[in-house]
MARBA-3410 file (N, C-alpha, C, O; in Angstrom, 1 decimal):
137
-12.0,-0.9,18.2,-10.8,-1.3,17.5,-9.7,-0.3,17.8,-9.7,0.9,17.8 ~ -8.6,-1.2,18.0,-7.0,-0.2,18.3,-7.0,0.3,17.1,-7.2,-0.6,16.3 ~ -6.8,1.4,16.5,-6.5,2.0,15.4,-4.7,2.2,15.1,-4.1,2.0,14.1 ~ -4.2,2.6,16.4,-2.9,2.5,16.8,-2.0,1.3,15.6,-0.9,1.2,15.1 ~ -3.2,0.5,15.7,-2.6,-0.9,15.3,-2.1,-0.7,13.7,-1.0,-0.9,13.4
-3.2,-0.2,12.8,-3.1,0.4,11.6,-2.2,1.6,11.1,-1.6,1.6,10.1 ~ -2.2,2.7,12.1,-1.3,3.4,12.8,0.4,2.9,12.1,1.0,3.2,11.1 ~ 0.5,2.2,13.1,1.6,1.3,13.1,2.1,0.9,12.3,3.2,1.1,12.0 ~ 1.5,0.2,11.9,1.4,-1.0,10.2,1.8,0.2,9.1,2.8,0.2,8.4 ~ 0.5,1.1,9.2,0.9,1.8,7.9,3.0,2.4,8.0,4.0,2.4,7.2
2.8,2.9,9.2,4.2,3.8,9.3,5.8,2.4,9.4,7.0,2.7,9.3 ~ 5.4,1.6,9.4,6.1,0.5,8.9,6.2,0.5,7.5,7.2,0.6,6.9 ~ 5.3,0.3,7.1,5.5,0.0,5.6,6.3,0.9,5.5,7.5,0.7,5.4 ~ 5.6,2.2,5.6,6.2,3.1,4.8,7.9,3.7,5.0,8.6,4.4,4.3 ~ 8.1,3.0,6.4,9.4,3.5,6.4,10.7,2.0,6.2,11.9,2.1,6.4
9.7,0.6,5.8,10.5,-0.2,4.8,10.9,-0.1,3.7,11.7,-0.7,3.1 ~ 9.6,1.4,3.2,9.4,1.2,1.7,11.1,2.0,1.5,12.2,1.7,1.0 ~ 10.6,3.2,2.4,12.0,4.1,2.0,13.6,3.6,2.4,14.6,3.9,1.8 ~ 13.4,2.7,3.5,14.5,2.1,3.4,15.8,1.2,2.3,17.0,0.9,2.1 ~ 13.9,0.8,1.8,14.3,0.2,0.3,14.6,1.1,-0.8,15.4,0.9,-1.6
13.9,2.0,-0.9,13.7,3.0,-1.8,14.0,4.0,-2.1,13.3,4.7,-2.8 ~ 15.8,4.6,-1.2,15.5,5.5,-0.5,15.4,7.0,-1.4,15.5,8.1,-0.9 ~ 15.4,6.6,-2.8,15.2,8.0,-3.8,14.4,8.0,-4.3,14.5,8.4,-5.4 ~ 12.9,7.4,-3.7,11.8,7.3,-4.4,10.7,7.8,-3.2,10.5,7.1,-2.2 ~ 10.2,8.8,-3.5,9.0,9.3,-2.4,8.1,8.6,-2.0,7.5,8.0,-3.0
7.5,8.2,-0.8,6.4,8.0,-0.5,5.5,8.3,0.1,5.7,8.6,1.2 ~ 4.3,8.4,-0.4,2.8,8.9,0.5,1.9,8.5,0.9,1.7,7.4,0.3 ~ 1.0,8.7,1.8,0.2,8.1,2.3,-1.6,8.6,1.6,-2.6,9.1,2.1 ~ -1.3,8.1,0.5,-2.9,8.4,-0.5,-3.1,7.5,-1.3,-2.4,6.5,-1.5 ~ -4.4,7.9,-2.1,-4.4,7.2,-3.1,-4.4,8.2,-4.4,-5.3,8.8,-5.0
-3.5,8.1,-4.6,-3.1,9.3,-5.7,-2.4,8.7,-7.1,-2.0,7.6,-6.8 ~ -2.2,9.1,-8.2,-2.0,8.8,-9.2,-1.4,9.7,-10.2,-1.1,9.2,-11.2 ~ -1.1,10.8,-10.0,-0.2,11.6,-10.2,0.3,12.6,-9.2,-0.3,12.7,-8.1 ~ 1.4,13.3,-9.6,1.4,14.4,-8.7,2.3,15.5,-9.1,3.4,15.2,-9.7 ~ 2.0,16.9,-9.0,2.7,17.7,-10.0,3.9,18.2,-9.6,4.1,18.5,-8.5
4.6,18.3,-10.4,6.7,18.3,-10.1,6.3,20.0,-9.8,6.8,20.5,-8.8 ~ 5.5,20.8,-10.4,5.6,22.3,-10.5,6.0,22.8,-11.6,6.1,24.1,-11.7 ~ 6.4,21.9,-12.6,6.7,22.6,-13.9,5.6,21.5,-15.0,5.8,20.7,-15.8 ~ 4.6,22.2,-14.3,3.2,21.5,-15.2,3.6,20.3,-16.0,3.2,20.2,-17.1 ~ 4.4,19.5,-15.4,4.7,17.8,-15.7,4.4,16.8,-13.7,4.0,17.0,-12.5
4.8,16.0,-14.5,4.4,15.0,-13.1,5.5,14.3,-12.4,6.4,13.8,-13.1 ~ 5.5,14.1,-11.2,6.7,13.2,-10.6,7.1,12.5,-11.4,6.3,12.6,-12.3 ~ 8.2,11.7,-11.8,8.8,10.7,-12.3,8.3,9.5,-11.9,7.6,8.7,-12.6 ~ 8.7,9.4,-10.8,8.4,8.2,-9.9,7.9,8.4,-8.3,8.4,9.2,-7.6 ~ 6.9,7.6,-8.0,6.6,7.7,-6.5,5.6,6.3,-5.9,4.9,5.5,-6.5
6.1,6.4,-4.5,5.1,5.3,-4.4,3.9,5.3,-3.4,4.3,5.9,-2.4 ~ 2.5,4.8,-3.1,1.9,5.3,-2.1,1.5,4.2,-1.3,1.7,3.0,-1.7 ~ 1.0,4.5,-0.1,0.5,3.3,0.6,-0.9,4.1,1.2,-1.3,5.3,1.4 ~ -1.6,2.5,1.2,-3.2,3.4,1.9,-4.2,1.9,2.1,-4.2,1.0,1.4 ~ -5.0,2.1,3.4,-5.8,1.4,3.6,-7.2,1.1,2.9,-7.8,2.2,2.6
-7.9,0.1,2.5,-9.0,0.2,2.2,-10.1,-0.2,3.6,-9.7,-0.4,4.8 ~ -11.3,-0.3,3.2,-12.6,-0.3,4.6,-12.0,-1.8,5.4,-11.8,-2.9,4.8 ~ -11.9,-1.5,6.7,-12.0,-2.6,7.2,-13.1,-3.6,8.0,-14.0,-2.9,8.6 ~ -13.3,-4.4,8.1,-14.3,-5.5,8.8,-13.8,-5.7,10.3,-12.6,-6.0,10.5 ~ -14.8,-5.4,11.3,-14.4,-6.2,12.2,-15.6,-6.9,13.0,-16.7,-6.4,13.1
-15.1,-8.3,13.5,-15.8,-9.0,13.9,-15.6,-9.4,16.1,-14.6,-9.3,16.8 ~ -16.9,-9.6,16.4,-16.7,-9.9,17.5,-18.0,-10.6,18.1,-19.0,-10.2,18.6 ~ -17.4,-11.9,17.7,-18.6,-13.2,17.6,-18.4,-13.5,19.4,-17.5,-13.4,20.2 ~ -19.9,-13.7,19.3,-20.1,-14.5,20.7,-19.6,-12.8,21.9,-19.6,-13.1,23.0 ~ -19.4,-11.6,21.7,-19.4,-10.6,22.6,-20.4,-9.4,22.7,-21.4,-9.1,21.9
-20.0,-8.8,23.7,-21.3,-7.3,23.7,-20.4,-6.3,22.3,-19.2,-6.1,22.2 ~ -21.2,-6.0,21.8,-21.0,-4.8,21.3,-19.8,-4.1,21.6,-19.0,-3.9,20.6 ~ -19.5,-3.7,22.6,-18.2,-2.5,23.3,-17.4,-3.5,24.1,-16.8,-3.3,25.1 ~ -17.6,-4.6,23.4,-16.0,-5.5,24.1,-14.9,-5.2,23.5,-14.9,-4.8,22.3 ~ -13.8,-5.5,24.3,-12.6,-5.1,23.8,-11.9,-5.7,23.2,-10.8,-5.3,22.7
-12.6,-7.5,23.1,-11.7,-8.5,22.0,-12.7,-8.2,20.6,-13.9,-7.8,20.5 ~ -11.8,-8.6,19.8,-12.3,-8.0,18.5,-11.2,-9.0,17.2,-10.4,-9.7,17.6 ~ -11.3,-8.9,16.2,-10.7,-9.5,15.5,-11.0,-8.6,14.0,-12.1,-8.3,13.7 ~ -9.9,-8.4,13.3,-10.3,-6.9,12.5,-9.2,-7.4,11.2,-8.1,-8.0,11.2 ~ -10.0,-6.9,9.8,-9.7,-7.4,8.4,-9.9,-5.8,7.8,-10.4,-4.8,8.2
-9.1,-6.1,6.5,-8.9,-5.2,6.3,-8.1,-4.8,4.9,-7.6,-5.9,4.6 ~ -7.8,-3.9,4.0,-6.7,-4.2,2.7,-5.5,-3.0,2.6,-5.7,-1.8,2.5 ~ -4.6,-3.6,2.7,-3.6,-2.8,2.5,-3.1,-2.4,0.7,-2.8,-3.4,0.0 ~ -3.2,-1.3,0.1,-2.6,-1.1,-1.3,-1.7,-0.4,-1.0,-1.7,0.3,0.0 ~ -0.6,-0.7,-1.8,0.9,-0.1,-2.2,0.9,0.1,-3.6,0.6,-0.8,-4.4
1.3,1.4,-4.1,0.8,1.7,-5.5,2.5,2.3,-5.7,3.0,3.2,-5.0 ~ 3.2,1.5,-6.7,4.5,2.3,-7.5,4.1,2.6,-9.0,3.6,2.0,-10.0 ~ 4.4,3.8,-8.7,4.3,4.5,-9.9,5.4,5.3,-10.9,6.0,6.3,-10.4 ~ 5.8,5.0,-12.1,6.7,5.5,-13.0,6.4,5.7,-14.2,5.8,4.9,-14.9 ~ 7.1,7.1,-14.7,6.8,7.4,-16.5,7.5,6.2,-17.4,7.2,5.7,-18.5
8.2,5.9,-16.6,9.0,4.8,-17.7,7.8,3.7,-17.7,7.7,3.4,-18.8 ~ 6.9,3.1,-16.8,6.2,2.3,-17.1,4.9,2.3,-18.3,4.3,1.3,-18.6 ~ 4.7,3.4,-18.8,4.0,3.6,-20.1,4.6,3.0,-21.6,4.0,2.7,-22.7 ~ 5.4,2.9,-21.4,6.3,2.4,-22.8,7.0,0.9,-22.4,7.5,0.2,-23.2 ~ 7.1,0.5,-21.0,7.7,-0.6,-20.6,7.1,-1.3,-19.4,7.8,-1.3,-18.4
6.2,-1.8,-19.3,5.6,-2.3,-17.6,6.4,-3.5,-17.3,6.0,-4.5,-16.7 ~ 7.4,-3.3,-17.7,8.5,-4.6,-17.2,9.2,-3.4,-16.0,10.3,-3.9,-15.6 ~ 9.1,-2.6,-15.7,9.8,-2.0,-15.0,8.7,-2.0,-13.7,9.0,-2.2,-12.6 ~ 7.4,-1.6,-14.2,6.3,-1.8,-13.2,6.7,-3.7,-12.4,6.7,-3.9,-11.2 ~ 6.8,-4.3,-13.1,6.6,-5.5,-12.2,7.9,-5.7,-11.7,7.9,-6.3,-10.6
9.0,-5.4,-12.2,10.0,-5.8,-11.6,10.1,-4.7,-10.1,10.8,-5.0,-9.1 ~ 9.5,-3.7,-10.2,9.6,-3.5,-8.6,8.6,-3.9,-7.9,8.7,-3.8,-6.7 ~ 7.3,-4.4,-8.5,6.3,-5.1,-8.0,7.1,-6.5,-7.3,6.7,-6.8,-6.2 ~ 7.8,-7.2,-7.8,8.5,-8.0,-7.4,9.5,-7.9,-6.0,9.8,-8.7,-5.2 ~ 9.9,-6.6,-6.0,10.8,-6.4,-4.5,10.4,-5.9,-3.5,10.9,-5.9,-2.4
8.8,-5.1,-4.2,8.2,-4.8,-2.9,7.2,-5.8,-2.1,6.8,-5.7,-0.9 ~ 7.1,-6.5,-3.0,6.1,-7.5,-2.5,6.1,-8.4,-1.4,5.2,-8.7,-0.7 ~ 7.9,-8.9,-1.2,8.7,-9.6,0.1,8.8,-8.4,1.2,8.5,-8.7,2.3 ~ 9.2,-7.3,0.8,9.1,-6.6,1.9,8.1,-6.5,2.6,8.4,-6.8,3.8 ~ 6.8,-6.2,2.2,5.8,-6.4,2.8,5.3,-7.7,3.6,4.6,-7.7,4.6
5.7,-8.7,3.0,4.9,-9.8,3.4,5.7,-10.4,4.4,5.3,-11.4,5.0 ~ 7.1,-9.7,4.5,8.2,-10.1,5.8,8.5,-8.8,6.9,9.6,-8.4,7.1 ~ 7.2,-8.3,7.4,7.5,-7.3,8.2,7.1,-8.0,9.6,6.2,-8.8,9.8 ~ 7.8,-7.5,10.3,7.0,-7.8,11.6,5.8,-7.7,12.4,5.9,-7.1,13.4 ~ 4.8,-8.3,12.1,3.2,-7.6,12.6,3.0,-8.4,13.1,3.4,-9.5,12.7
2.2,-8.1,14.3,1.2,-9.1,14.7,0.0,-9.4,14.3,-0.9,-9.2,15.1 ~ -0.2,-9.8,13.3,-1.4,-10.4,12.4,-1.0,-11.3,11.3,-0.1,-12.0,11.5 ~ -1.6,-11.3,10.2,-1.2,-11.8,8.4,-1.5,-11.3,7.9,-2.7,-10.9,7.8 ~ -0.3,-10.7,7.2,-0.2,-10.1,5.8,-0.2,-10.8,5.0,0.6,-11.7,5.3 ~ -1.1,-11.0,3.5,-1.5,-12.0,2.7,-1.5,-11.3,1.5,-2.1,-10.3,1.5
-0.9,-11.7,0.1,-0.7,-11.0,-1.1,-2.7,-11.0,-1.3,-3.3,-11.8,-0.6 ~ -3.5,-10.4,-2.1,-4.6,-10.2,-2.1,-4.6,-9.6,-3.6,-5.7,-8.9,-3.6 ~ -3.9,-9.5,-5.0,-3.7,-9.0,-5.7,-3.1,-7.7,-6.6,-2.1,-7.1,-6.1 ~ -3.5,-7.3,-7.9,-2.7,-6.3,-8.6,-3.6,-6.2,-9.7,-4.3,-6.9,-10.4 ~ -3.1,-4.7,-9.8,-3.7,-4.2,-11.0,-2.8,-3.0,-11.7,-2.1,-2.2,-11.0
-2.8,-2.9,-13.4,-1.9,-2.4,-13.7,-2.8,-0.4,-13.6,-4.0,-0.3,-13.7 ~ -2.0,0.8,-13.4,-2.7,1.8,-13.4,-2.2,2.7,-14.8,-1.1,3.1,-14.9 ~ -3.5,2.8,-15.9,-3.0,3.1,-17.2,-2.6,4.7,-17.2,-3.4,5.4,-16.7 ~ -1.4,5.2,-17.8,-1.2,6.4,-18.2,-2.7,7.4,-18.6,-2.5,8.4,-19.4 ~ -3.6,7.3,-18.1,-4.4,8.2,-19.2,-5.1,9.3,-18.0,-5.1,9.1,-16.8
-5.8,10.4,-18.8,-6.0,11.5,-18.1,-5.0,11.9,-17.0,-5.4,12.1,-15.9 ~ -3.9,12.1,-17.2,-2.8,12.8,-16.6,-2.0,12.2,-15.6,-0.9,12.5,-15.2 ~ -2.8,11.1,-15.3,-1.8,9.5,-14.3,-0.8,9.5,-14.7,-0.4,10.2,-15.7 ~ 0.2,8.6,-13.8,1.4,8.1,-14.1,1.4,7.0,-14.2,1.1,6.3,-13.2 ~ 1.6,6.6,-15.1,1.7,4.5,-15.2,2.1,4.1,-14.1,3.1,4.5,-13.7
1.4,3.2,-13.4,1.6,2.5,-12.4,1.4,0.9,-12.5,1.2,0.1,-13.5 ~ 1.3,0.5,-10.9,0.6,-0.5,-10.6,0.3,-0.6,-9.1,1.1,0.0,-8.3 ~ -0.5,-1.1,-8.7,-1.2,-0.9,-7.4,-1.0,-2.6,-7.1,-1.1,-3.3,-8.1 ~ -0.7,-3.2,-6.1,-1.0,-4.3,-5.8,-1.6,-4.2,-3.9,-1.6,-3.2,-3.2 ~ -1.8,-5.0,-3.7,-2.9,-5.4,-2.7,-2.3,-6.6,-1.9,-1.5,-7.4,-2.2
-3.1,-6.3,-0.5,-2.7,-7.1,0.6,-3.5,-7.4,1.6,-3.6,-6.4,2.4 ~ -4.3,-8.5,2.0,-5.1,-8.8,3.5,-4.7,-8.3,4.2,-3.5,-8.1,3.9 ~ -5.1,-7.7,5.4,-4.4,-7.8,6.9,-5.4,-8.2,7.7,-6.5,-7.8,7.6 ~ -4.9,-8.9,8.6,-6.0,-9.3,9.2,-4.9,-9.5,11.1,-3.9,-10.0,11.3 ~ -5.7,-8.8,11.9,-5.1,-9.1,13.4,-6.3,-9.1,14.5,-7.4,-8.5,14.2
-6.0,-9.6,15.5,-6.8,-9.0,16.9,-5.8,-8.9,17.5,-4.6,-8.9,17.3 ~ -6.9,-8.6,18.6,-6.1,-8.3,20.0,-6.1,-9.1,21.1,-5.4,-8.7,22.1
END
């Protein structure tokens, strides 16, 4: 599997996200808080990260080079204001959502879900939403 390819993808997002976002940090984790340094937490941030991917290669040897590869993309925005208001969580769930799903890839990017992430044990209110990807080569 090209890794390059994921590579790619990921550093796309992330440099749509800031284009869009551009006073809002982003990382490459799955993280859920993070500390400002004055034993409180970011305000706002957002992350991107892959989950396990699948790949298939029907009808080839083993170490062939065509391949066809699946896979999930999460994008997690996270904000204090979303504890007292998750209308603020969805309304940027709402702008990030086209960004993503209008990037240039060679594959499909496919909405794949959301879930909200609750304030507790030291989190930041969030929400994580999800995405297929699926490409070959």
């Amino acid at each position: 599997m090209d890794l390059q390819i994921l590579s790619g993808l990921r550093t796309a997002v992330r440099d749509a996200l800031l284009n869009a976002f551009a006073d809002v940090p982003v990382f490459i984790a799955e993280i859920t808080s993070l500390d400002d340094g004055d034993d409180g937490n970011i305000s706002e941030f957002m992350t991107v990260f892959f989950g396990d991917g699948d790949e298939e290669q029907t009808g080839e040897d083993l170490d062939s080079e065509t391949y066809r590869s699946d896979t999930q993309l999460t994008v997690g925005y996270f904000n204090e204001e979303g504890k007292i208001d998750q209308s603020v969580l969805d309304a940027q769930a709402a702008m990030i959502r086209p960004i993503l799903l209008n990037l240039p890839f060679a594959g499909d990017i496919t909405r794949a879900g959301w879930q909200y992430v609750p304030p507790i044990e030291g989190a930041t209110a969030g929400i994580y939403f999800r995405f297929n990807i699926r490409f070959s080569n």
